[in-house]
C-alpha positions in Angstrom: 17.8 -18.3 17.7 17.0 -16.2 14.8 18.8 -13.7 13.3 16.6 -10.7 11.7 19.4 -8.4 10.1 18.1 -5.1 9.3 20.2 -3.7 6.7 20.6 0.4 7.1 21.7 2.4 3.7 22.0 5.8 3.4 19.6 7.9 3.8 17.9 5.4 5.4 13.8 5.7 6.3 14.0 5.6 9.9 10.5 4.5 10.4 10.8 1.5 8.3 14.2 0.6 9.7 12.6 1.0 13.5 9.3 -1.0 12.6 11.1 -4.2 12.3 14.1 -3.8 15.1 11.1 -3.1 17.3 8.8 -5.9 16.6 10.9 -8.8 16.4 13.2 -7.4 19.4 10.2 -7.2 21.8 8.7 -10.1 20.9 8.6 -13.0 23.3 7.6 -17.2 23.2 5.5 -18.1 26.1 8.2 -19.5 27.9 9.4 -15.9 28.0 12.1 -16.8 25.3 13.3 -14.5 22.8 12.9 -16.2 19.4 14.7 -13.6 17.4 18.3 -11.6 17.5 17.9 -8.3 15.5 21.4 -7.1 14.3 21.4 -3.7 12.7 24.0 -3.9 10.0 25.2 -1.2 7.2 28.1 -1.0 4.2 29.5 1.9 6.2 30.4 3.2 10.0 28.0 6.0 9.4 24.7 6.5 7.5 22.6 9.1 7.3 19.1 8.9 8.5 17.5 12.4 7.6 17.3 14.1 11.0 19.7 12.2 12.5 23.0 9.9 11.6 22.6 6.2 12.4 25.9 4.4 13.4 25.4 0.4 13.3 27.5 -1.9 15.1 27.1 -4.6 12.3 28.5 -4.7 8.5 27.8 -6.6 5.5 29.3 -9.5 6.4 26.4 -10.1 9.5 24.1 -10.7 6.4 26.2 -14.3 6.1 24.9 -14.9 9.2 21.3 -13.9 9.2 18.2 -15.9 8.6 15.8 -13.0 7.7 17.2 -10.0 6.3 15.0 -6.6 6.2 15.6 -4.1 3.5 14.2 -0.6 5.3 13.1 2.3 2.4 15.5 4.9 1.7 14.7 8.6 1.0 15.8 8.4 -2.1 14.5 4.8 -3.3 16.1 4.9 -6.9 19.5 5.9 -5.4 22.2 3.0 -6.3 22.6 0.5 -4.4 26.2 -0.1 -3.8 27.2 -3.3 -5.6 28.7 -5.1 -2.4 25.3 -4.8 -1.0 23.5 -6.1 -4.1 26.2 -8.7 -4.3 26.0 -9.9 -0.2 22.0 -9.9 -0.9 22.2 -12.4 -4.0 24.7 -14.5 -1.7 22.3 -14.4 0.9 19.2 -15.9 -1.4 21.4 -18.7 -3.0 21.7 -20.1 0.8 18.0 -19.7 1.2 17.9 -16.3 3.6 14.4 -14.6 3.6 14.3 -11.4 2.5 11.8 -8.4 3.5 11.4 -4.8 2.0 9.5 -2.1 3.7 7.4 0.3 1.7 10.2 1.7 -0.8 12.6 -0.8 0.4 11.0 -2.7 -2.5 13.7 -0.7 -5.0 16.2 -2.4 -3.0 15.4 -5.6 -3.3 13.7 -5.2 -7.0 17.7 -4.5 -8.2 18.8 -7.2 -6.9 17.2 -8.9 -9.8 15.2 -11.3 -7.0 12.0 -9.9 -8.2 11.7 -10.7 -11.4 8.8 -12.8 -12.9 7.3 -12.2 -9.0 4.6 -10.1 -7.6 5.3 -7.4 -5.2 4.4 -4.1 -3.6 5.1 -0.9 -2.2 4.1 2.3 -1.2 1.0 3.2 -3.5 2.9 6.3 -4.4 5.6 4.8 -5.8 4.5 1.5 -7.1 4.0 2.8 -10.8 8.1 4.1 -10.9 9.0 0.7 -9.6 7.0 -1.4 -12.4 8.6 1.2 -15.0 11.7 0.5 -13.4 11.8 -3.0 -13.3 9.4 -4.3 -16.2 9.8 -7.8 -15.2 8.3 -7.3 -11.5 4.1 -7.8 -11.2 3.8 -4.7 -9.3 0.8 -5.2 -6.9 -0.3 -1.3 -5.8 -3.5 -2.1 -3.7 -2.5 -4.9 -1.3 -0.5 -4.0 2.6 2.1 -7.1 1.6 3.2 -9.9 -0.7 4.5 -13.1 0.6 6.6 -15.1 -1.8 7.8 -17.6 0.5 11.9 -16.9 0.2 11.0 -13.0 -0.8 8.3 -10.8 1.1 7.5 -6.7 0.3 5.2 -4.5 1.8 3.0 -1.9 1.4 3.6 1.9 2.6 5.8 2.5 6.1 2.8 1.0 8.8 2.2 -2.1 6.2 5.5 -2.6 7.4 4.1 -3.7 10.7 1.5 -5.6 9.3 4.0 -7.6 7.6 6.4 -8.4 10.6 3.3 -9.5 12.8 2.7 -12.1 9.3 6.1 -13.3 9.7 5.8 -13.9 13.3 2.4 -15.2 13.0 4.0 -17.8 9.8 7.2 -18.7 12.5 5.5 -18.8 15.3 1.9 -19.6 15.2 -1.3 -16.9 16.0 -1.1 -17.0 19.8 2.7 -15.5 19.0 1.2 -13.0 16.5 -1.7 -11.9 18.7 0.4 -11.3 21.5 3.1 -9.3 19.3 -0.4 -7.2 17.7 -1.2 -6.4 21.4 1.9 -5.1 22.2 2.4 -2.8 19.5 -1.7 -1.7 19.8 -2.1 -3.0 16.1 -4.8 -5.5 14.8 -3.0 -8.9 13.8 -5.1 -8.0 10.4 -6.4 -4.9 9.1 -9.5 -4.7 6.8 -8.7 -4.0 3.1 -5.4 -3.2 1.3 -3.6 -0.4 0.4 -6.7 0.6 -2.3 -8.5 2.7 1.0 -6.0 5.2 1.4 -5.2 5.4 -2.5 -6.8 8.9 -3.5 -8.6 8.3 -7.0 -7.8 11.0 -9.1 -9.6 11.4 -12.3 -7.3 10.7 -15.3 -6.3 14.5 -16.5 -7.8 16.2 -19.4 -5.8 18.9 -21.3 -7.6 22.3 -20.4 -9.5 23.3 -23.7 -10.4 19.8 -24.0 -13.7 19.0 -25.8 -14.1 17.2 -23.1 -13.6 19.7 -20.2 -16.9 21.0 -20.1 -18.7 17.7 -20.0 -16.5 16.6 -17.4 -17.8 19.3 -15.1 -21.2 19.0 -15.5 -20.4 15.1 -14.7 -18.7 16.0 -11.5 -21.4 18.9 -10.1 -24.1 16.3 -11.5 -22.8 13.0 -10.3 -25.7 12.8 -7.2 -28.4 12.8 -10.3 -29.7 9.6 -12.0 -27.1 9.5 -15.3 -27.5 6.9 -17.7 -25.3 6.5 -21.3 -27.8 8.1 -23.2 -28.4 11.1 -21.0 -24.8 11.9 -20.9 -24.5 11.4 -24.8 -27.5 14.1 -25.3 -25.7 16.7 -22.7 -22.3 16.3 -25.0 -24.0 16.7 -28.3 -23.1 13.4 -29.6 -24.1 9.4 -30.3 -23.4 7.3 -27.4 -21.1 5.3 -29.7 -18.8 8.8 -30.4 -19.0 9.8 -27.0 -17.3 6.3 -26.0 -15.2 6.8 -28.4 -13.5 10.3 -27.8 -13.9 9.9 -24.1 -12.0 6.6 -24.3 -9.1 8.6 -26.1 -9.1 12.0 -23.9 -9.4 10.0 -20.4 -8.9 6.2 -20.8 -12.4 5.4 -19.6 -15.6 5.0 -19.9 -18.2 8.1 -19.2 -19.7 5.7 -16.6 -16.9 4.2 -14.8 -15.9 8.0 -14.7 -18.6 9.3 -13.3 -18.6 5.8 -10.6 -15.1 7.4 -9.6 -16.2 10.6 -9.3 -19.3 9.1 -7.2 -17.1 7.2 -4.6 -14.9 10.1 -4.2 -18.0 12.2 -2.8 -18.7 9.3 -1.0 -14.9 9.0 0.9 -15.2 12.7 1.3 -19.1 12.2 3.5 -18.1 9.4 5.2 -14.8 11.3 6.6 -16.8 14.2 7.5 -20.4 13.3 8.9 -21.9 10.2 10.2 -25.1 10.3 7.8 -25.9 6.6 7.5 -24.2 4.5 4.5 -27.5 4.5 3.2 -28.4 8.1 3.3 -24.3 8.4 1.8 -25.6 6.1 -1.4 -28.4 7.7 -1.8 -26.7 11.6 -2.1 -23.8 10.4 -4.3 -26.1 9.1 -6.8 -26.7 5.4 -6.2 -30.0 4.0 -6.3 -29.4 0.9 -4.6 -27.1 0.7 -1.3 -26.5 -2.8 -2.2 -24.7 -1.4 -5.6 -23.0 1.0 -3.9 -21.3 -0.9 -1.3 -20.3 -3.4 -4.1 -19.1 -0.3 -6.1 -17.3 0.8 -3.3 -15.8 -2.6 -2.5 -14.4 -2.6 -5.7 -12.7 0.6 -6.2 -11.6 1.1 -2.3 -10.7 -2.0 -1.5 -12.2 -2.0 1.7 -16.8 -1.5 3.2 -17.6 1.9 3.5 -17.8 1.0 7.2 -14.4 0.5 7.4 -13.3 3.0 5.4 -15.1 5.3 7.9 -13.6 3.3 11.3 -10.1 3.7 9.6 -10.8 7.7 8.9 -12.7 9.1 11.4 -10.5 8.3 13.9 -12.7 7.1 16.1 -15.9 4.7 14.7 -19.3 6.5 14.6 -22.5 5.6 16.7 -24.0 2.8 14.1 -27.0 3.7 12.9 -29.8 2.2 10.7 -27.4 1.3 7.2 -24.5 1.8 8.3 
C-alpha cells in the first residue's frame, strides 16, 4: 500500500493539510481496496493550527517510511523550517520519495534546495516573494500545479485538490481519478490556470505623475475606439515620446495598458450581468469579438465563458455570443 505522509508544521494551514488526508483517505480501487495509508506526521507533539492545535500521532521519522510526502502551507510561509525537517526531506528525495507542496507549502519545499533550476508554483499572491526568495526556482504564477515527476507544487489552497486528483489519476488511471472528482464534487480538470482569478492591477503611477491625468482619461475612455496616435494627441506628445515616458512611469505600452484596463471592465460585466460576450466586447471597446476573446484568453488564462461559469456562481442562460 501507499504511504502519503502529510507533514504538519506550525502554524499549519488547515485547509491545505485536510485537502490531501481527505482525498487520498477516501479514495477507493474498484475492488473496494484502499490504495493509500495517509499518516499525519509533525517535528513536535503539538502544533498549532490557527483556530485550533493539531496533535499528530506520527513524527519525522514516518517520513522514512512514506512514498509521497505532502508539504501543507503554513501561516507564515517564510517562517524557518526547522533543520531536522529540511534534513529528513533531502533524505527522503535521495531514496526517490515524491514530494507535494500545497499553495504556500511551496516555501517549504523551495528551502529544501529541491527546487532549484525547476519550475514551480504557488498561490498567485505569493509567487513573486517566493522567486525573490529563491532566485534559482522558475516560479510559474498562472498555472493550478506543476508536475516534476519526483517534485509536484500547486497553485492556491483548492489547486491543492486539483493536484491530488492528478496524482491519483497518474497512480491509478482516470476511472480512479473520476471516481475520486465525484466524490469530492470537483471536476477531474478545471478550465484555465490560476491567471482567472489573478486581479490585474494596473502597474502604479506616483500621484503627480505626468502621467496621471492621461491615465484617467484612458481608464473612463477605454469603451472608445483608441489608437497610438489618438492617445499621443490627447497627451501632448509624438507617439515615439509617449512610448517612451510611459514605458518608464508604468512598464508598458499605452496599448497593452489600456487592453488591461479593457479586460478588467470586461471581468467586472461578465460577474455582474449576463449581456452576451458579444454585447461585453463590444462595450469595453473591442471591435471584433473574435479579438477580444483572444485578448481575453491571453491575459485571463481562461474564455470569457468560463470565466463567467467559474464567477457567477451558477452559469448563465447562453445566449446568442456567448
Amino acid at each position: 500500500m501507499h504511504t502519503v505522509a502529510v507533514l504538519a508544521l506550525d502554524g499549519v494551514i488547515p485547509f491545505d493539510a485536510a485537502t490531501p488526508i481527505e482525498t487520498f483517505s477516501r479514495i477507493r480501487l474498484p475492488d473496494g481496496a484502499a490504495p493509500y495509508r495517509v499518516r499525519v506526521c509533525s517535528p513536535a507533539e503539538e502544533v498549532s493550527a490557527g483556530a485550533f492545535a493539531l496533535r499528530a500521532p506520527w513524527g519525522l521519522d514516518a517520513l522514512a517510511e512514506a512514498d509521497t510526502i505532502v508539504l501543507p502551507g503554513i501561516a507564515e510561509p517564510t517562517a524557518p523550517v526547522p533543520p531536522e525537517v529540511l534534513n529528513a526531506l533531502r533524505e527522503a528525495a535521495g531514496r526517490g520519495t515524491r514530494i507535494v507542496s500545497v499553495c504556500v507549502g511551496a516555501f517549504i519545499l523551495a528551502a529544501t534546495g529541491l527546487l532549484d533550476g525547476r519550475r514551480a508554483t504557488t498561490h498567485w499572491l505569493a509567487a513573486p516573494l517566493l522567486a525573490q526568495l529563491y532566485p534559482a526556482i522558475e516560479v510559474d504564477p498562472e498555472v493550478l500545479y506543476v508536475d516534476n515527476g519526483q517534485f509536484l507544487t500547486s497553485a492556491g489552497a483548492a489547486a491543492g485538490l486539483d493536484l491530488c486528483l492528478h496524482i491519483i489519476r497518474r497512480d491509478h488511471g482516470s476511472a480512479v481519478a473520476a471516481d475520486a472528482a465525484r466524490l469530492t464534487v470537483m471536476p477531474l480538470e478545471r478550465d484555465g490556470g490560476q491567471a482567472q482569478f489573478i486581479v490585474h492591477e494596473q502597474p502604479p503611477v506616483p500621484r503627480g505623475s505626468v502621467m496621471e491625468p492621461l491615465l484617467n482619461w484612458l481608464e473612463e475612455n477605454a469603451e472608445h475606439e483608441l489608437t497610438l496616435d489618438t492617445i499621443a494627441d490627447r497627451a501632448g506628445m509624438s507617439t515615439r515620446t509617449l512610448n517612451r515616458r510611459f514605458r518608464e512611469q508604468t512598464g508598458t505600452t499605452p496599448l497593452q495598458w489600456l487592453h488591461r484596463a479593457r479586460i478588467r471592465k470586461a471581468q467586472y460585466l461578465l460577474e455582474t450581468t449576463a449581456h452576451p460576450v458579444d454585447r461585453i466586447a463590444e462595450r469595453v471597446g473591442f471591435g471584433s469579438p473574435t479579438a477580444f476573446r483572444d485578448r481575453f484568453k491571453r491575459l485571463v488564462g481562461t474564455s470569457p465563458h468560463a470565466y463567467r461559469h467559474a464567477f457567477r456562481g451558477t452559469p448563465p442562460p447562453r445566449e446568442a455570443g456567448a
